[in-house]
Every structure is written in structure tokens, then in C-alpha cells.
mmCIF file of the N, C-alpha and C atoms, coordinates in Angstrom:
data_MODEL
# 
_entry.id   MODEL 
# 
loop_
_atom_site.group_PDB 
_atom_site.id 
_atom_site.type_symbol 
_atom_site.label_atom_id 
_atom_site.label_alt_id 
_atom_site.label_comp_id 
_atom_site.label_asym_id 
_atom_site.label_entity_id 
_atom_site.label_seq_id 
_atom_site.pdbx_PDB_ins_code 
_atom_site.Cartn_x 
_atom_site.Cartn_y 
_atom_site.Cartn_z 
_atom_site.occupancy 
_atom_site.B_iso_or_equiv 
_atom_site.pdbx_formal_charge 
_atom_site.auth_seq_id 
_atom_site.auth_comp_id 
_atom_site.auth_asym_id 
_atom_site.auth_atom_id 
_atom_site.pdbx_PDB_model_num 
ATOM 1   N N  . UNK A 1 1  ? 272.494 -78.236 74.213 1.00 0.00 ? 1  UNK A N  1 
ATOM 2   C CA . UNK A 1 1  ? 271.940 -77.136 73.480 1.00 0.00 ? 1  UNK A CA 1 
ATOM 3   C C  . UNK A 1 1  ? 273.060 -76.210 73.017 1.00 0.00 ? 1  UNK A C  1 
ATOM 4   N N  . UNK A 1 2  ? 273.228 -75.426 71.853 1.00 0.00 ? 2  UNK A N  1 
ATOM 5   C CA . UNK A 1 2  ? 273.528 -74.540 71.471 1.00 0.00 ? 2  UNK A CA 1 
ATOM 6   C C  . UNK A 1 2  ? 273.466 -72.982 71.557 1.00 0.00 ? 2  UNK A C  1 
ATOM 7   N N  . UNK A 1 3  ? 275.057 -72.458 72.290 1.00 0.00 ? 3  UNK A N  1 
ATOM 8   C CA . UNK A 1 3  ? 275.406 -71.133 72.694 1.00 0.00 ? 3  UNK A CA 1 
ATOM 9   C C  . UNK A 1 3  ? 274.649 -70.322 71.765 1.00 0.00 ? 3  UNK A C  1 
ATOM 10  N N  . UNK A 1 4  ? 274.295 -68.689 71.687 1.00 0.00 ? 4  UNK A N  1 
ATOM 11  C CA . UNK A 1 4  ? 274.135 -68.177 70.963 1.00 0.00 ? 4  UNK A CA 1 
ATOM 12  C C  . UNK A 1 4  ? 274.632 -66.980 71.634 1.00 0.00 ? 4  UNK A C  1 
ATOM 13  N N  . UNK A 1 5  ? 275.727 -65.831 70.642 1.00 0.00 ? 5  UNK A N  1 
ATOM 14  C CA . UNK A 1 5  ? 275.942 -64.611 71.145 1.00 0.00 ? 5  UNK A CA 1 
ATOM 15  C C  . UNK A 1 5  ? 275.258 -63.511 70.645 1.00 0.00 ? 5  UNK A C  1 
ATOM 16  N N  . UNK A 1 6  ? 274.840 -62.802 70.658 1.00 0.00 ? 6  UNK A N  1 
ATOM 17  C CA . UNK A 1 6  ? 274.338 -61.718 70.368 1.00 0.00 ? 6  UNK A CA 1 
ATOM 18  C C  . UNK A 1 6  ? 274.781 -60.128 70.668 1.00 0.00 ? 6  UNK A C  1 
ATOM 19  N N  . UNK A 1 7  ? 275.459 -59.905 69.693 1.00 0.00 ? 7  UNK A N  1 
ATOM 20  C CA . UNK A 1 7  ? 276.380 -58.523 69.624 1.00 0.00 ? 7  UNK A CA 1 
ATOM 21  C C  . UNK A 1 7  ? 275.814 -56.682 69.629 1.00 0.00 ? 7  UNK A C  1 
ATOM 22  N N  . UNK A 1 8  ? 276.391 -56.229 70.124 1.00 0.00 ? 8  UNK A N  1 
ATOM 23  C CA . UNK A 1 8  ? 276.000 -55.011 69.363 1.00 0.00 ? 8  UNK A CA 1 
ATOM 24  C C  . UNK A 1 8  ? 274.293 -54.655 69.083 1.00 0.00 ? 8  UNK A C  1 
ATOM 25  N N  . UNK A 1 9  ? 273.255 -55.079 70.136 1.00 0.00 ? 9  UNK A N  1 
ATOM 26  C CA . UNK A 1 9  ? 272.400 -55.332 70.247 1.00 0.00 ? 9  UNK A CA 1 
ATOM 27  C C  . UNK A 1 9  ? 271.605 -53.611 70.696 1.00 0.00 ? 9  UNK A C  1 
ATOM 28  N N  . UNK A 1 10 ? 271.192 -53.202 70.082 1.00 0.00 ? 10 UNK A N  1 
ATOM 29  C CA . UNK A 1 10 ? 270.245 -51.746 69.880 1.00 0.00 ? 10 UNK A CA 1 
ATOM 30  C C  . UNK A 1 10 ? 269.799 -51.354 71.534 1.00 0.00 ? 10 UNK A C  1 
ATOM 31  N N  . UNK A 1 11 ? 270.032 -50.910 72.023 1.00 0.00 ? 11 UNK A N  1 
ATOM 32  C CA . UNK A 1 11 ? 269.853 -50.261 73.260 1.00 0.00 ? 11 UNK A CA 1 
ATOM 33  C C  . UNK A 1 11 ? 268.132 -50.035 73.618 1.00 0.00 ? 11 UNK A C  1 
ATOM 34  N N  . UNK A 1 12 ? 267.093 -49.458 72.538 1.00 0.00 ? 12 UNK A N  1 
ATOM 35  C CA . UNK A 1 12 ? 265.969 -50.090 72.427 1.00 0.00 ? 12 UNK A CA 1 
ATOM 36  C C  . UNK A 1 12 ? 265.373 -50.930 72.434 1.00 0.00 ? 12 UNK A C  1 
ATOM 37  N N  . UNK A 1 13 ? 266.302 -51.999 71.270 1.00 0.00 ? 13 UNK A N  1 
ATOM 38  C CA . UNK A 1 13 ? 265.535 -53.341 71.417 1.00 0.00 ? 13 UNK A CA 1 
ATOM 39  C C  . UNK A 1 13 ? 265.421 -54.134 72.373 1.00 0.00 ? 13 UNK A C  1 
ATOM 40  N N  . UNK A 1 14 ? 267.232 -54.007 73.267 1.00 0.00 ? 14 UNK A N  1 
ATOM 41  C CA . UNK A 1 14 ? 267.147 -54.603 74.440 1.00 0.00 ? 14 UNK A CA 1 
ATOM 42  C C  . UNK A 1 14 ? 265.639 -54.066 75.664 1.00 0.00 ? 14 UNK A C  1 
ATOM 43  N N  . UNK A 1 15 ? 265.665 -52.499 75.442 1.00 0.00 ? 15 UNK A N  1 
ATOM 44  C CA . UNK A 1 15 ? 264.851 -52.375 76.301 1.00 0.00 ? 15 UNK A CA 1 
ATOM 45  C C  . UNK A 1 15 ? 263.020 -53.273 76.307 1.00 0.00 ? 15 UNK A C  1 
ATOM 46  N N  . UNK A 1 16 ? 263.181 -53.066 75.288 1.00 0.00 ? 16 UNK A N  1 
ATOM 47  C CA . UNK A 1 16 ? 261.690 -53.952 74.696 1.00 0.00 ? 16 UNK A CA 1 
ATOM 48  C C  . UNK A 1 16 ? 261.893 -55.390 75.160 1.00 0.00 ? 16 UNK A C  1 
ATOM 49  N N  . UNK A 1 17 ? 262.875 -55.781 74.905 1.00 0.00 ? 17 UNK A N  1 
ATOM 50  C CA . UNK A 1 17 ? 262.849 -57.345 75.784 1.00 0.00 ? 17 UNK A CA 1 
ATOM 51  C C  . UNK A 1 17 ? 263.098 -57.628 76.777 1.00 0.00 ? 17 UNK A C  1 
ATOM 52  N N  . UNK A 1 18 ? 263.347 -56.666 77.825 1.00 0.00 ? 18 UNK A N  1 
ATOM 53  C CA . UNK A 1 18 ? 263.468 -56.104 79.252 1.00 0.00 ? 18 UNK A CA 1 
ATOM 54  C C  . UNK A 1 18 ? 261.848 -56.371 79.906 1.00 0.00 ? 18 UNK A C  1 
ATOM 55  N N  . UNK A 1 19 ? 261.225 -55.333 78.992 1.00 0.00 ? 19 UNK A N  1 
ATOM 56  C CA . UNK A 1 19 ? 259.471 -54.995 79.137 1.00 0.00 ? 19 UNK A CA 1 
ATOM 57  C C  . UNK A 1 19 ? 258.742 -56.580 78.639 1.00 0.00 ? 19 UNK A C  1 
ATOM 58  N N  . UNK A 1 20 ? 258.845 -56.793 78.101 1.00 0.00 ? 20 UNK A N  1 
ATOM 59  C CA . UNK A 1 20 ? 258.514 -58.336 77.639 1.00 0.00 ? 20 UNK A CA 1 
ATOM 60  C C  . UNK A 1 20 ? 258.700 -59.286 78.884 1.00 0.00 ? 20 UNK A C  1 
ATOM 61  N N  . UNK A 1 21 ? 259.903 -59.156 79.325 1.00 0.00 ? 21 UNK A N  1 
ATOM 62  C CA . UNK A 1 21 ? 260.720 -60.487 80.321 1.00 0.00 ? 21 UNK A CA 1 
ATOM 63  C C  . UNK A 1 21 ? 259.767 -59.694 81.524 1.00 0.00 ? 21 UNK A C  1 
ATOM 64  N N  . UNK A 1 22 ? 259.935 -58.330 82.126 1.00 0.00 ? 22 UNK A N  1 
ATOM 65  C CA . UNK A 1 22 ? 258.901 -58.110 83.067 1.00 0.00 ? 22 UNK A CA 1 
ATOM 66  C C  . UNK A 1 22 ? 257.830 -58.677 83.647 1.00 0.00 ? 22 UNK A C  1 
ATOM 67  N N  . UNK A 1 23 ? 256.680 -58.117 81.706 1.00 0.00 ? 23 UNK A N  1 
ATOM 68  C CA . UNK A 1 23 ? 255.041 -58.380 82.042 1.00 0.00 ? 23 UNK A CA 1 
ATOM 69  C C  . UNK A 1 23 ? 254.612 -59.739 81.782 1.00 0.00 ? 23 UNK A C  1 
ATOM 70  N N  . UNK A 1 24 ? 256.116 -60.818 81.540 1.00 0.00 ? 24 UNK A N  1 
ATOM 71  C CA . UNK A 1 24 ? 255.958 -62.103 81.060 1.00 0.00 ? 24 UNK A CA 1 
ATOM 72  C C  . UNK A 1 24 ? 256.029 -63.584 82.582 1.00 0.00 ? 24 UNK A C  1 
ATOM 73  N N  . UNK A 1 25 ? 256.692 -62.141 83.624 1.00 0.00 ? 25 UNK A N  1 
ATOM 74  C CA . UNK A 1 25 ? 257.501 -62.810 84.503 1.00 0.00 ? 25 UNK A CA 1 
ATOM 75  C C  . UNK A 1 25 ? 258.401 -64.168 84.257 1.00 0.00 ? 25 UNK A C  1 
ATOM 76  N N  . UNK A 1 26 ? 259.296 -64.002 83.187 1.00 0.00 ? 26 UNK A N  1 
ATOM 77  C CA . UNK A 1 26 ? 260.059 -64.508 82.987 1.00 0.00 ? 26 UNK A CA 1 
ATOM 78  C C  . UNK A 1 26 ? 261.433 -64.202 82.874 1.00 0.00 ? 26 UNK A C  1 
ATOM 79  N N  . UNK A 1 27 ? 262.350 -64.728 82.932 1.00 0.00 ? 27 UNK A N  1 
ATOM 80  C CA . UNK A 1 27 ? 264.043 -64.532 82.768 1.00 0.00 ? 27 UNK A CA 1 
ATOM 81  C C  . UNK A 1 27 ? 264.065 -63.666 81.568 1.00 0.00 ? 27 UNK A C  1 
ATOM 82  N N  . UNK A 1 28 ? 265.608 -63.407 81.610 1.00 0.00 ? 28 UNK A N  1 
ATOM 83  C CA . UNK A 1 28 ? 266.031 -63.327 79.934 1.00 0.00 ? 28 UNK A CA 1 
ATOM 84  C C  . UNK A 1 28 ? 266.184 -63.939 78.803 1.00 0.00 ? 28 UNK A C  1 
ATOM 85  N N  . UNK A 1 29 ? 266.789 -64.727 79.400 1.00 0.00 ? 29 UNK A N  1 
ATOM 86  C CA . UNK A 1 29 ? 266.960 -66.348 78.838 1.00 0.00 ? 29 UNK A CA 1 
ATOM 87  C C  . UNK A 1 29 ? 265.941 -66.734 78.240 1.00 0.00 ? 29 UNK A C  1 
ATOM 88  N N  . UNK A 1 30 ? 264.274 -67.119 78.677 1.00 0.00 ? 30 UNK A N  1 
ATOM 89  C CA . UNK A 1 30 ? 263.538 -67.872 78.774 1.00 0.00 ? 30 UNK A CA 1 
ATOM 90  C C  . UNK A 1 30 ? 262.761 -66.389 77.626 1.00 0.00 ? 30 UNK A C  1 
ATOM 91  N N  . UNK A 1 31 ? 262.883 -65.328 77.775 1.00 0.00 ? 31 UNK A N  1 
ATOM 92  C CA . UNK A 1 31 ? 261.937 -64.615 77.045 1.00 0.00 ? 31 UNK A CA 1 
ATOM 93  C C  . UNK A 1 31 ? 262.986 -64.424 75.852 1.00 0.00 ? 31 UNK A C  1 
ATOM 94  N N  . UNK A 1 32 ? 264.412 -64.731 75.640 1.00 0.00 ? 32 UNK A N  1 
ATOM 95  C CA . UNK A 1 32 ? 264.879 -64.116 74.181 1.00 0.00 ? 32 UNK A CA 1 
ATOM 96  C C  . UNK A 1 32 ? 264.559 -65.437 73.519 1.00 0.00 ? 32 UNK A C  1 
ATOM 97  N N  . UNK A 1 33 ? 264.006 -66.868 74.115 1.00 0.00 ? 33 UNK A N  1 
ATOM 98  C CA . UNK A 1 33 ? 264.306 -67.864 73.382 1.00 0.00 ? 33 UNK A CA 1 
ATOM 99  C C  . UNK A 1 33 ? 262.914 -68.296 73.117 1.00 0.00 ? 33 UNK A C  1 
ATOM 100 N N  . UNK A 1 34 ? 261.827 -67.179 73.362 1.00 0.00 ? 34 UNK A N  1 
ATOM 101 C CA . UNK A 1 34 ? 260.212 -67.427 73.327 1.00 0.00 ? 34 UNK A CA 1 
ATOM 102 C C  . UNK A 1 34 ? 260.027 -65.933 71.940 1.00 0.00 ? 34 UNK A C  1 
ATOM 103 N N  . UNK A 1 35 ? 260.749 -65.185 72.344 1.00 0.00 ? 35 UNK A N  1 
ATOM 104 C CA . UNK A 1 35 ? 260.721 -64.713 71.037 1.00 0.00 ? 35 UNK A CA 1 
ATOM 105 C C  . UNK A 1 35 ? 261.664 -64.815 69.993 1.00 0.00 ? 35 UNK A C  1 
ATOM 106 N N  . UNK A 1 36 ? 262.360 -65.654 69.960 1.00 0.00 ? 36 UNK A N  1 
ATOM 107 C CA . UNK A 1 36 ? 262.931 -66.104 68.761 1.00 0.00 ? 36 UNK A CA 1 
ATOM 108 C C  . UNK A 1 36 ? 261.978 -67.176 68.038 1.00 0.00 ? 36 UNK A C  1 
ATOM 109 N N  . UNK A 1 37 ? 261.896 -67.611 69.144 1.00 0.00 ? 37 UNK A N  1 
ATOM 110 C CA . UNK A 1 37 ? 260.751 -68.736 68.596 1.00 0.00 ? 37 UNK A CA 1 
ATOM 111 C C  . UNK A 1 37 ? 259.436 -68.339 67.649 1.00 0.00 ? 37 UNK A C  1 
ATOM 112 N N  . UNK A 1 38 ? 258.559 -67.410 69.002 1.00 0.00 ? 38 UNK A N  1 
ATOM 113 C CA . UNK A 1 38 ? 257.335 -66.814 68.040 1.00 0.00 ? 38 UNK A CA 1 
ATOM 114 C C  . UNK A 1 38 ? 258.300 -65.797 66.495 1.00 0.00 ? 38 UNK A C  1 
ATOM 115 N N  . UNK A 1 39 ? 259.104 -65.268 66.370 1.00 0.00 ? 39 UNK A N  1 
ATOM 116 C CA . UNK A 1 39 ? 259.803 -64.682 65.234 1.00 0.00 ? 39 UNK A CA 1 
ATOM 117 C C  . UNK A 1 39 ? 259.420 -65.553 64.101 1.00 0.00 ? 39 UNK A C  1 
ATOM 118 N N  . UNK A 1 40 ? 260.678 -66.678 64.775 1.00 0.00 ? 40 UNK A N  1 
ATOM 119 C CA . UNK A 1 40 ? 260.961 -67.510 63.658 1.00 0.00 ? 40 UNK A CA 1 
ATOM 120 C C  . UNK A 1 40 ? 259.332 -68.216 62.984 1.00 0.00 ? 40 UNK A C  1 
ATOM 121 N N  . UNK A 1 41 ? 258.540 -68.496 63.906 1.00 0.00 ? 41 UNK A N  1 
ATOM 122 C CA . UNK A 1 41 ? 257.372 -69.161 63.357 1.00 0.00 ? 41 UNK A CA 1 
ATOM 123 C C  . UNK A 1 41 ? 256.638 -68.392 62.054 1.00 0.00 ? 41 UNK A C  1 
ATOM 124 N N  . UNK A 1 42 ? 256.407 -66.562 62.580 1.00 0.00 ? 42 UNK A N  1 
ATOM 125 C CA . UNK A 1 42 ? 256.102 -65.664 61.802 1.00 0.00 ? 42 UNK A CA 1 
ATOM 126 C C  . UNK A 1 42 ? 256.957 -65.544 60.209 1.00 0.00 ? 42 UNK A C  1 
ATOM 127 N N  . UNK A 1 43 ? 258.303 -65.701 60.730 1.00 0.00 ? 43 UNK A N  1 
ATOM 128 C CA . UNK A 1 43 ? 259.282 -65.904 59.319 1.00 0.00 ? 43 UNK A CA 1 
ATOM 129 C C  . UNK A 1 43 ? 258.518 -67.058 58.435 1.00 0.00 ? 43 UNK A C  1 
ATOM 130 N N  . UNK A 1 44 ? 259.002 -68.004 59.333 1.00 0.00 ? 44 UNK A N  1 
ATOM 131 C CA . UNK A 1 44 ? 258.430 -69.146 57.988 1.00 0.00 ? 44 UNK A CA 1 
ATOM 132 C C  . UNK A 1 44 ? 257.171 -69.210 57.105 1.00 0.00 ? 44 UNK A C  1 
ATOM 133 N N  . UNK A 1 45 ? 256.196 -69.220 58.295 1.00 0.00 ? 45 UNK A N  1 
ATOM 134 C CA . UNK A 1 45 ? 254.955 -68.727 57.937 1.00 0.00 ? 45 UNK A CA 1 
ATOM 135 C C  . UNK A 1 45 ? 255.149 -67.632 56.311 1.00 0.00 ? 45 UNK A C  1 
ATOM 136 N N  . UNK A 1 46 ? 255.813 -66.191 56.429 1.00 0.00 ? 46 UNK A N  1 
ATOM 137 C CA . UNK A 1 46 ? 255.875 -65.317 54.874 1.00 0.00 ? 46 UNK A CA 1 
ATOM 138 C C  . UNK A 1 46 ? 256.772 -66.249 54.220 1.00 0.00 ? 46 UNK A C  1 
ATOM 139 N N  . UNK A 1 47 ? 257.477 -67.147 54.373 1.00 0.00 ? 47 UNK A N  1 
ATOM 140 C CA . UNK A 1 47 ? 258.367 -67.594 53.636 1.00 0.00 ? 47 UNK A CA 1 
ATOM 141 C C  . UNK A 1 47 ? 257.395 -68.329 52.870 1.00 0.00 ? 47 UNK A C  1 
ATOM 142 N N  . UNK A 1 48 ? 256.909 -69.440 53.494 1.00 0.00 ? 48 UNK A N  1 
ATOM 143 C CA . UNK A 1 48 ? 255.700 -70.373 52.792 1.00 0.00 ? 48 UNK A CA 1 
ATOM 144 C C  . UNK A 1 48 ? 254.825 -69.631 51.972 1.00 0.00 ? 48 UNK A C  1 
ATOM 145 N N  . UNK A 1 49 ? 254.409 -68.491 51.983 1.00 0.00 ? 49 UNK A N  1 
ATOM 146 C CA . UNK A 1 49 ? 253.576 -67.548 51.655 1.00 0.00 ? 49 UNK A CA 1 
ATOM 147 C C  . UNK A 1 49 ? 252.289 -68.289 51.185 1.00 0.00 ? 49 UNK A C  1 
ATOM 148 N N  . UNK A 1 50 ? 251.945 -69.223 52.167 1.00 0.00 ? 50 UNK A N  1 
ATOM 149 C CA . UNK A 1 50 ? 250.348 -69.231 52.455 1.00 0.00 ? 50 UNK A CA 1 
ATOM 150 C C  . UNK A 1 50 ? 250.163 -70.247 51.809 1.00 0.00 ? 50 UNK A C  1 
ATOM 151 N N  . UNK A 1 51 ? 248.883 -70.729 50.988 1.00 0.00 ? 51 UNK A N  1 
ATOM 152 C CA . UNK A 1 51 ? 248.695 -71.522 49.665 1.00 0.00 ? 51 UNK A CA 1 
ATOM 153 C C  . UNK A 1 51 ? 248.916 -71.573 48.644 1.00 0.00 ? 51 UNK A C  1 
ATOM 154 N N  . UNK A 1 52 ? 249.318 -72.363 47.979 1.00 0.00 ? 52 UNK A N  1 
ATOM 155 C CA . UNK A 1 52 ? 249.235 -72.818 46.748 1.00 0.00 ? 52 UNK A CA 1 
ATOM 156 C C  . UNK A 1 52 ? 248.641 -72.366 45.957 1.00 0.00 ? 52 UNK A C  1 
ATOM 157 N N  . UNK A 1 53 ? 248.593 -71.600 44.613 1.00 0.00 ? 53 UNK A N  1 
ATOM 158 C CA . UNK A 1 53 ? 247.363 -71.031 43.241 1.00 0.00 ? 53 UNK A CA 1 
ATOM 159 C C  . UNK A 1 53 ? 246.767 -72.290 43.728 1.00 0.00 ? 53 UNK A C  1 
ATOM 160 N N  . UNK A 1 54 ? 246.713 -73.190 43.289 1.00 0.00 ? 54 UNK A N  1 
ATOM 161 C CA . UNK A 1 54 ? 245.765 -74.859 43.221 1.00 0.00 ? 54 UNK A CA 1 
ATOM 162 C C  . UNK A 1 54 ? 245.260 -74.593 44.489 1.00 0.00 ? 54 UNK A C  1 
ATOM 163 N N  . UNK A 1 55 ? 245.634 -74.776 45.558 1.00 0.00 ? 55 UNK A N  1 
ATOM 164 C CA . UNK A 1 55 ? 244.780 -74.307 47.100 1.00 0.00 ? 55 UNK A CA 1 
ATOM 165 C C  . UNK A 1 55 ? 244.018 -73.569 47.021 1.00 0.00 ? 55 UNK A C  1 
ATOM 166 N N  . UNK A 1 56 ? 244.468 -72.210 46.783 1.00 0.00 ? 56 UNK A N  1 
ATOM 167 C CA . UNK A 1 56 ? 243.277 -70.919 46.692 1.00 0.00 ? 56 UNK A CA 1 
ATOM 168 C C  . UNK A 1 56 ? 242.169 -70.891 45.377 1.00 0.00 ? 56 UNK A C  1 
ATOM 169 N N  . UNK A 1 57 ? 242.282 -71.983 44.405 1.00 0.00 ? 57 UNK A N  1 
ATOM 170 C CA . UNK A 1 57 ? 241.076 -71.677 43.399 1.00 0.00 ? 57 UNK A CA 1 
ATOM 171 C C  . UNK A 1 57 ? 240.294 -72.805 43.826 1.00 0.00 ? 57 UNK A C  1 
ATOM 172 N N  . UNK A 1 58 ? 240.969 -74.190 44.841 1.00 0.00 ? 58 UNK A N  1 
ATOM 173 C CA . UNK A 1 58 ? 240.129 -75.157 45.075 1.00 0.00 ? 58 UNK A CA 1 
ATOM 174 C C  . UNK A 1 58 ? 239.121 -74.902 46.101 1.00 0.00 ? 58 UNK A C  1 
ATOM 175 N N  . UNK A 1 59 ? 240.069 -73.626 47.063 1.00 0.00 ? 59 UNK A N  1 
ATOM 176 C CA . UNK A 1 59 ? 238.892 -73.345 48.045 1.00 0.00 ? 59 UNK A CA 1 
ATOM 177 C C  . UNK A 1 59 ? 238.165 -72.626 47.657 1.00 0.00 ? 59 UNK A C  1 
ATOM 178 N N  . UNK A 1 60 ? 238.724 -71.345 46.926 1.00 0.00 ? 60 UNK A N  1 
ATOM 179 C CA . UNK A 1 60 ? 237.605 -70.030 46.208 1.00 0.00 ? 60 UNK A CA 1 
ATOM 180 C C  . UNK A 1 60 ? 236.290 -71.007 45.183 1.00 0.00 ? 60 UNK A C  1 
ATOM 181 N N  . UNK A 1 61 ? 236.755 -72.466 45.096 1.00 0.00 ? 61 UNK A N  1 
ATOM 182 C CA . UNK A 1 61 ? 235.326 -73.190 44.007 1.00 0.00 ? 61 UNK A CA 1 
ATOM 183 C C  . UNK A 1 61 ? 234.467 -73.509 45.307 1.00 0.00 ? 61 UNK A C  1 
ATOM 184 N N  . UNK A 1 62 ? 235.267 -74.182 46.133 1.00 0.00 ? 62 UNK A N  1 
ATOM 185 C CA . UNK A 1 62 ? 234.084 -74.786 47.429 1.00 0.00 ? 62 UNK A CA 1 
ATOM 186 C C  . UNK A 1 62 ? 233.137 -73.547 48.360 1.00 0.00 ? 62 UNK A C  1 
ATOM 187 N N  . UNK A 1 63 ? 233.929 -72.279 48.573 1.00 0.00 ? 63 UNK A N  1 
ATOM 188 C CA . UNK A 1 63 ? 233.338 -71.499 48.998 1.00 0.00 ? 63 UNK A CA 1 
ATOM 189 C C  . UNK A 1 63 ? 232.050 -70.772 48.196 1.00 0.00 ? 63 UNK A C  1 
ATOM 190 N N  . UNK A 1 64 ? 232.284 -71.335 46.608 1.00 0.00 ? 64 UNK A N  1 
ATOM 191 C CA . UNK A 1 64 ? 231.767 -70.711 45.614 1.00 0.00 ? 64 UNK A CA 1 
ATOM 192 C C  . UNK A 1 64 ? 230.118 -71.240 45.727 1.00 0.00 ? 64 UNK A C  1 
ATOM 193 N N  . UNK A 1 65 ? 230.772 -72.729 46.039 1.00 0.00 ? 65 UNK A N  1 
ATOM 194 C CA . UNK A 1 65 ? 229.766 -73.738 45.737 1.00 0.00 ? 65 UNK A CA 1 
ATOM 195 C C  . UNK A 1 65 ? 228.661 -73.408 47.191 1.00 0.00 ? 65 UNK A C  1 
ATOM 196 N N  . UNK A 1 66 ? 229.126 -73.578 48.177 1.00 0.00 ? 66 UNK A N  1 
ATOM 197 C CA . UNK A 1 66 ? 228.394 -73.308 49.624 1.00 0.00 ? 66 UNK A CA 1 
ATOM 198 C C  . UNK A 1 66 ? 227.279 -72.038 49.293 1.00 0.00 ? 66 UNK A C  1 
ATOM 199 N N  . UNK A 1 67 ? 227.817 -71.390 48.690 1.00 0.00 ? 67 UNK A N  1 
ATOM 200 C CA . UNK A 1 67 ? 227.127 -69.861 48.885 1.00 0.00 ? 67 UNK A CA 1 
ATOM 201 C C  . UNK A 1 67 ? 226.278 -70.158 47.829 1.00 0.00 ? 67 UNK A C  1 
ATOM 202 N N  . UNK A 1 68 ? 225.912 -71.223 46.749 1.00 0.00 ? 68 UNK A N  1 
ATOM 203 C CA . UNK A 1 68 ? 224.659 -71.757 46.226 1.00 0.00 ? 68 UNK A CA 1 
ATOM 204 C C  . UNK A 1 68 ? 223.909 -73.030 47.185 1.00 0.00 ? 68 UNK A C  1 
ATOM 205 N N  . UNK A 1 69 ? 224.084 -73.244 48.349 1.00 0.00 ? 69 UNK A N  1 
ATOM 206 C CA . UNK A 1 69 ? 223.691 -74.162 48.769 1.00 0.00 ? 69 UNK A CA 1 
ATOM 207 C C  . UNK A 1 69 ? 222.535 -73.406 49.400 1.00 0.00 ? 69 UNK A C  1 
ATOM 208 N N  . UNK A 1 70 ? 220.926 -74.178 49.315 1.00 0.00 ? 70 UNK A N  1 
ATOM 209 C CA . UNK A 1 70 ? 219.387 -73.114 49.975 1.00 0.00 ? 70 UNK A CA 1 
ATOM 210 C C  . UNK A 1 70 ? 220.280 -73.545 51.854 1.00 0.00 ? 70 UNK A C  1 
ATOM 211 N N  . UNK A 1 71 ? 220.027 -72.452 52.480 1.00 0.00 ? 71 UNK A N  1 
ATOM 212 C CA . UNK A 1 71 ? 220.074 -72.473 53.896 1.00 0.00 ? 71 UNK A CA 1 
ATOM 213 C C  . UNK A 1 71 ? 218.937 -73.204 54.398 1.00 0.00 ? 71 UNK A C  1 
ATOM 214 N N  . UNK A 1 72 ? 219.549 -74.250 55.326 1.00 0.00 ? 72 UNK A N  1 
ATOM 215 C CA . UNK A 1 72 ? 218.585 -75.145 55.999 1.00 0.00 ? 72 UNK A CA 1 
ATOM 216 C C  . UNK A 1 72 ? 218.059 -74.356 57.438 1.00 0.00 ? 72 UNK A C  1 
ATOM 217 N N  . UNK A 1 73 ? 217.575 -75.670 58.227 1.00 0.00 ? 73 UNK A N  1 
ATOM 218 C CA . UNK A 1 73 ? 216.324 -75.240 59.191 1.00 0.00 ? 73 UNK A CA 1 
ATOM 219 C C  . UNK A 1 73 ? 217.384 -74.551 60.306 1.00 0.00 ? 73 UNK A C  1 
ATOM 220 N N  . UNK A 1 74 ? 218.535 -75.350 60.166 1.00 0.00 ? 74 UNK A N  1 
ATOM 221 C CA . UNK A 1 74 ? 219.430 -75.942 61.484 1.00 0.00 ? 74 UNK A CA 1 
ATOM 222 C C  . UNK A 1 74 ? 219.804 -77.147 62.058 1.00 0.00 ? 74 UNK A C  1 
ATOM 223 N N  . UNK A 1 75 ? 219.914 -76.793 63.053 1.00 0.00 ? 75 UNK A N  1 
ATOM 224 C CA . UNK A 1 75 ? 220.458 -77.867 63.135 1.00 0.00 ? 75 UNK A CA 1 
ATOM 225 C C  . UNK A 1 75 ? 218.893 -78.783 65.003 1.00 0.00 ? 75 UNK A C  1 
# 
């Protein structure tokens, strides 16, 4: 695996990942590399920025279509 240093690191922020590693009962280690993780997922996620125009008018037609469908008995 690959070192990572981390410099000059905000005296707050550390404290927040202090409180994290606490109520997580986990290391440091184990909680800077669980939130890098959840981060990075959140990054990509805006990066992708969601669907496709073609995605969102194919679903906005199917949702279109449902909401003319008569409501049945059940099931």
C-alpha cells in the first residue's frame, strides 16, 4: 500500500477527526482512510453530476406515463 503525508493540517480539522475516530471506536489510521474514502465517493458522485439529459427526459416520460396509469386493486 501507499504512504500518504499530510502537512500543515488545520488544528480543527484534526480535531474533528479525533471526534470521528472516538464515536467510531476506531484508530486514526482506520478513520482518515474511511473518510477519505466516503469523501472521495461524494467527489465523484458531483463530478459525474448525476444523469444524462437522455436519462432524465427518459425517466421524466416513464414517470409521466405511470401517473396516467388507473390505480389498481393491489396487490
Amino acid at each position: 500500500m501507499t504512504d500518504l503525508l499530510l502537512r500543515d493540517i488545520d488544528p480543527i480539522l484534526a480535531e474533528r477527526i479525533r471526534r470521528v475516530s472516538v464515536a467510531r471506536g476506531w484508530d486514526q489510521h482506520e478513520t482518515i482512510l474511511r473518510l477519505l474514502e466516503q469523501g472521495l465517493f461524494a467527489s465523484e458522485h458531483e463530478v459525474r453530476g448525476g444523469f444524462e439529459n437522455t436519462e432524465v427526459e427518459a425517466l421524466a416520460d416513464a414517470i409521466a406515463a405511470l401517473k396516467e396509469v388507473p390505480a389498481g386493486k393491489g396487490f
